[in-house]
C-alpha positions, -999 to +999 in steps of 0.1 A: -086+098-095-104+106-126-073+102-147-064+068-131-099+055-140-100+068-177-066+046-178-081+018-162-109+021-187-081+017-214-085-027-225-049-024-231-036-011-200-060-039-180-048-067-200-011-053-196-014-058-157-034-084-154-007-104-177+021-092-155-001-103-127-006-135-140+032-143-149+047-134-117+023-158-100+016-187-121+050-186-141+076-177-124+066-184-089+053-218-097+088-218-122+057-238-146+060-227-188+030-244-192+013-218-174+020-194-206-008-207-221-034-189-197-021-155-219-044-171-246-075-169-227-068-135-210-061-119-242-095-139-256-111-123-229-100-086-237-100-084-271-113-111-296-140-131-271-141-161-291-145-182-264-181-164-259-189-165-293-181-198-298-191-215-262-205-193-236-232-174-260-243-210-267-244-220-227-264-189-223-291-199-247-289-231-240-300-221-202-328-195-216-342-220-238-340-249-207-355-230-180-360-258-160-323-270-158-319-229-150-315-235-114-293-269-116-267-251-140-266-221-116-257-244-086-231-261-108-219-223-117-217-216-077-197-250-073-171-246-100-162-213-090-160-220-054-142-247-060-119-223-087-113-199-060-109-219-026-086-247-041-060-224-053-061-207-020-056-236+000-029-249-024-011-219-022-013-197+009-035-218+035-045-245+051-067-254+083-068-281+109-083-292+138-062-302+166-076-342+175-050-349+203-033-343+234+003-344+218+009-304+218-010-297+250-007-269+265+003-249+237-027-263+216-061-280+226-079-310+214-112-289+191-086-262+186-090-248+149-058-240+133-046-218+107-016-229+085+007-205+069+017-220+034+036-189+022+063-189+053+081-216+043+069-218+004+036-239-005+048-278-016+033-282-045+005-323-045+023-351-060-007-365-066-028-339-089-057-357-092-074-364-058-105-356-046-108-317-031-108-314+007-099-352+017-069-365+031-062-401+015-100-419+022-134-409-001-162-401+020-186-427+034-160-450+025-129-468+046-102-479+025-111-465-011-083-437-020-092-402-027-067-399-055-052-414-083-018-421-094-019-418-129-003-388-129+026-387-100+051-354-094+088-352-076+090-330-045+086-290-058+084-260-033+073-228-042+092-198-031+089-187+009+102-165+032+114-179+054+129-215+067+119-241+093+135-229+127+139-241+156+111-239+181+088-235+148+049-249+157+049-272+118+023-291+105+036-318+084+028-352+061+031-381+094+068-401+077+064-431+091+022-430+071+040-447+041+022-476+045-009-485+063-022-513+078-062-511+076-072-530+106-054-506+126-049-476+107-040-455+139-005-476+147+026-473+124+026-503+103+059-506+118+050-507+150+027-538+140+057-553+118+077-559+148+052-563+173+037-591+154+060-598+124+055-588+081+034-624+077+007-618+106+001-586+094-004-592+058-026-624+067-051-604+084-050-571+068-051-551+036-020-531+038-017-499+018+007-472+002+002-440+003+018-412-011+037-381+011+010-357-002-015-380+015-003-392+044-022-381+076-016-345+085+004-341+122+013-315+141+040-308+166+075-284+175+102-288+153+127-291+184+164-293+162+164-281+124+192-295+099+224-297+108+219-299+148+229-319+175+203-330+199+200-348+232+174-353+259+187-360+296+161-362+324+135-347+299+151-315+292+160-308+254+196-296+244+203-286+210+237-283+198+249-285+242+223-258+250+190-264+266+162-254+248+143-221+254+114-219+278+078-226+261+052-216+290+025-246+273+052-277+279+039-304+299+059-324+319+039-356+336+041-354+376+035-378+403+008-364+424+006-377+459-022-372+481-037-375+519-059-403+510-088-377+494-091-382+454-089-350+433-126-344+415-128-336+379-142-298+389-106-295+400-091-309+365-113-282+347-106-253+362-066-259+360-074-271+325-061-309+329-072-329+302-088-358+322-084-380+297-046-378+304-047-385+341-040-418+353-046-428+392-029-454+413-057-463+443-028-487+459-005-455+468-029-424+463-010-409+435-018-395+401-001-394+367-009-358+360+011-337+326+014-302+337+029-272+331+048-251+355+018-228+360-001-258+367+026-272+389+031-244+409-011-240+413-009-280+418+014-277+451-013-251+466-040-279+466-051-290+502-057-326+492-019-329+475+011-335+500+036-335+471+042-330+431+073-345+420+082-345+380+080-381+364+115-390+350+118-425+331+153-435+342+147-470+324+171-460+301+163-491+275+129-485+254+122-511+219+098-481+210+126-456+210+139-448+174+158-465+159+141-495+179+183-510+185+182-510+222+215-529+222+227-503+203+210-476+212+198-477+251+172-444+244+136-436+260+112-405+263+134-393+285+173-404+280+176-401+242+208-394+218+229-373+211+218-377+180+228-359+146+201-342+125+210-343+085+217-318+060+217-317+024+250-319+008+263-332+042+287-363+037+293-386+063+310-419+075+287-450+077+290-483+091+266-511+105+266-494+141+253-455+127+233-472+095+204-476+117+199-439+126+202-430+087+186-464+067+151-454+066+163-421+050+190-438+024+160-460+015+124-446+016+130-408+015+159-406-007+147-438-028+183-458-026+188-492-031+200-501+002+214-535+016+244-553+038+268-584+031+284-590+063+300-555+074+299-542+039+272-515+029+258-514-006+240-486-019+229-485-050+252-520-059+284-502-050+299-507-018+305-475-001+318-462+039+297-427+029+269-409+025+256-378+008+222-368+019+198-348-004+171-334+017+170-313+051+154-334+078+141-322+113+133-339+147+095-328+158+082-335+195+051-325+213+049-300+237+029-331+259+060-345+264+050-379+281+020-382+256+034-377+223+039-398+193+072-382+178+104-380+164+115-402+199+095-432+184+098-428+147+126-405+134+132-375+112+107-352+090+121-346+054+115-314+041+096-330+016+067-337+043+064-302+055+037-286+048+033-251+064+039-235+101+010-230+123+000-198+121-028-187+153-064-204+164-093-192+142-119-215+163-120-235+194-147-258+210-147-280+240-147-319+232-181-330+238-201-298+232-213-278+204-206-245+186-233-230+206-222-240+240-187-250+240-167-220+221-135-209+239-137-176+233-104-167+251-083-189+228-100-174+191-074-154+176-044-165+196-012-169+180+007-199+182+043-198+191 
């Protein structure tokens, strides 16, 4: 050990590591040259220190001489380097989240805190650089005033992972269809309002927006078929590439509750650990709307007030909400949908006006294509073409609240581009409504998520 530290003690042999350190992370890894230049101040800071001859000794006096801006400079100090060590960890290896809705109930709970692994399937590097720190897309105390500019704008980059999206994967990603906002309902799909209400009624009573994939709102859900698959959906039930998907114990189904005239009390809802925000109740025919799991099914049955629990199946098999909104085309809901063909990159297929539909949005706004029709003919790019070549992987995401989830059903695929890291396990967890110091679920801190 005493040998080791005499070595350590050696400027050479620290600045040797510490250089090797350095280029394996911030040059290779980030495959960024420009990154060399940080061998300038390391070796400044091991052997010729002019940058504390020249600024730092002067900052020092400067703050011995000013004894009264002391304390301010020392905050600033404090700031700076948390903000030097913090963002670089959250760029790189983590990111957290609270959980804000019902969409992945059971498996995750609204004032669930959430760890994201960055590293599994390689950190995706801002497009937008200069932003405000710890924002989404909004300043502070502010509605509509971005929290970044786009002076400076970057293509899609991933780091290196290890590991790929799968199938069944728990992913936190950049919401797709978040492209572009309309401000006097920020929490629909601007295409939802577009044709609900029509381009002109939305613009003449709105500020619309763009915003950028790096700062689109954050959502989180199971990444049910990867690139490549085949999916369908027949009474409810997921089948991916002809087989049905794998049990996941926190899936909720909805059910049709029926009872013997007696209404179920809320005390019942929390201690099977219903959201009641999710139950709906018919007076006219004593039944309630209730998403379950099977545990809660099964428990549900055992009730004395219940005389049956029968799983809700929509077998209007026609929804305008349903992507890719072409009922004539496409006759899908919740619950009937596909099959339907995820894309690949490199993967070339046919296209005419009846498939274009499922693929446009991609051709166009992820890929960046110019995209349009004359008649039967497609032209992409001003050349008429029967095929397509597509660039990115995309995925299909659903929540594990099956019948009260805003998903892939409604608005289509997840480039890789918008991924942003797999949820990882619950750090923190507090009941809507209480505070830290009375509403902590302390049996859900630490749980992983799968």
């Amino acid at each position: 050990m005493k040998k080791l530290k005499e070595i350590w003690a050696n400027r050479k042999v620290r600045f040797t590591v510490v250089s090797i350190l350095y280029v394996l992370w911030f040059v290779l890894w980030t495959q960024n040259l420009w990154w060399l230049l940080g061998l300038v101040v390391i070796y400044d800071y091991y052997f010729t220190r002019y940058i504390d001859k020249i600024y730092l000794n002067k900052y020092r006096a400067f703050k011995a001489k000013h004894r009264s801006a002391k304390m301010v400079l020392g905050w600033v100090e404090d700031l700076l380097y948390a903000l030097v060590v913090v963002i670089p960890l959250k760029l790189y290896f983590f990111g957290m989240y609270v959980i804000p809705s019902s969409s992945m109930e059971h498996t995750l709970l609204i004032g669930d805190y959430i760890f994201v692994n960055r590293l599994h399937y390689g950190p995706k590097m801002p497009n937008t650089p200069l932003s405000f720190p710890f924002v989404q897309h909004t300043l502070p105390l502010t509605e509509d005033t971005p929290s970044w500019l786009d002076w400076i704008r970057y293509d899609y980059k991933r780091l290196w992972g290890y590991s790929t999206v799968k199938n069944d994967d728990v992913v936190v990603f950049n919401f797709p269809a978040g492209d572009t906002v309309a401000l006097f309902q920020p929490n629909r799909t601007y295409y939802d309002l577009i044709r609900e209400q029509g381009r002109e009624a939305i613009y003449n009573q709105s500020k619309v927006i763009y915003r950028p994939v790096d700062k689109r709102e954050n959502y989180i859900k199971r990444c049910v078929a990867i690139a490549g698959d085949s999916l369908q959906i027949k009474e409810g039930i997921v089948y991916i590439n002809g087989k049905q998907q794998k049990d996941i114990p926190g899936i909720q189904y909805m059910y049709v509750v029926s009872t013997n005239g007696r209404q179920l009390g809320t005390m019942l809802f929390d201690e099977m650990g219903i959201n009641t925000d999710d139950v709906q109740f018919n007076p006219n025919y004593n039944v309630y709307y209730i998403p379950l799991t099977e545990e809660m099914r099964e428990k549900m049955t055992k009730v004395s007030e219940v005389t049956g629990v029968e799983r809700y199946i929509n077998y209007n098999k026609t929804s305008d909400a349903a992507f890719p909104h072409r009922p004539g085309l496409y006759p899908w809901n919740e619950d009937f949908y596909g099959p339907l063909w995820i894309p690949k990159a490199g993967v070339t297929i046919t296209i005419d006006a009846t498939n274009l539909p499922l693929y446009e949005r991609i051709i166009k706004n992820y890929e960046l294509n110019d995209l349009r029709m004359d008649g039967e003919t497609i032209f992409i790019n001003g050349k008429p073409t029967t095929e397509y070549t597509f660039k990115m992987d995309y995925y299909f995401m659903m929540g594990d609240n099956r019948h009260n989830s805003l998903d892939s059903r409604f608005w289509g695929f997840v480039p890789i581009d918008h991924v942003e890291g797999i949820a990882s396990f619950i750090w923190l967890s507090i009941t809507p409504g209480k505070s830290i110091f009375n509403g902590i679920r302390f049996n859900r801190i630490f749980n992983e998520i799968n």
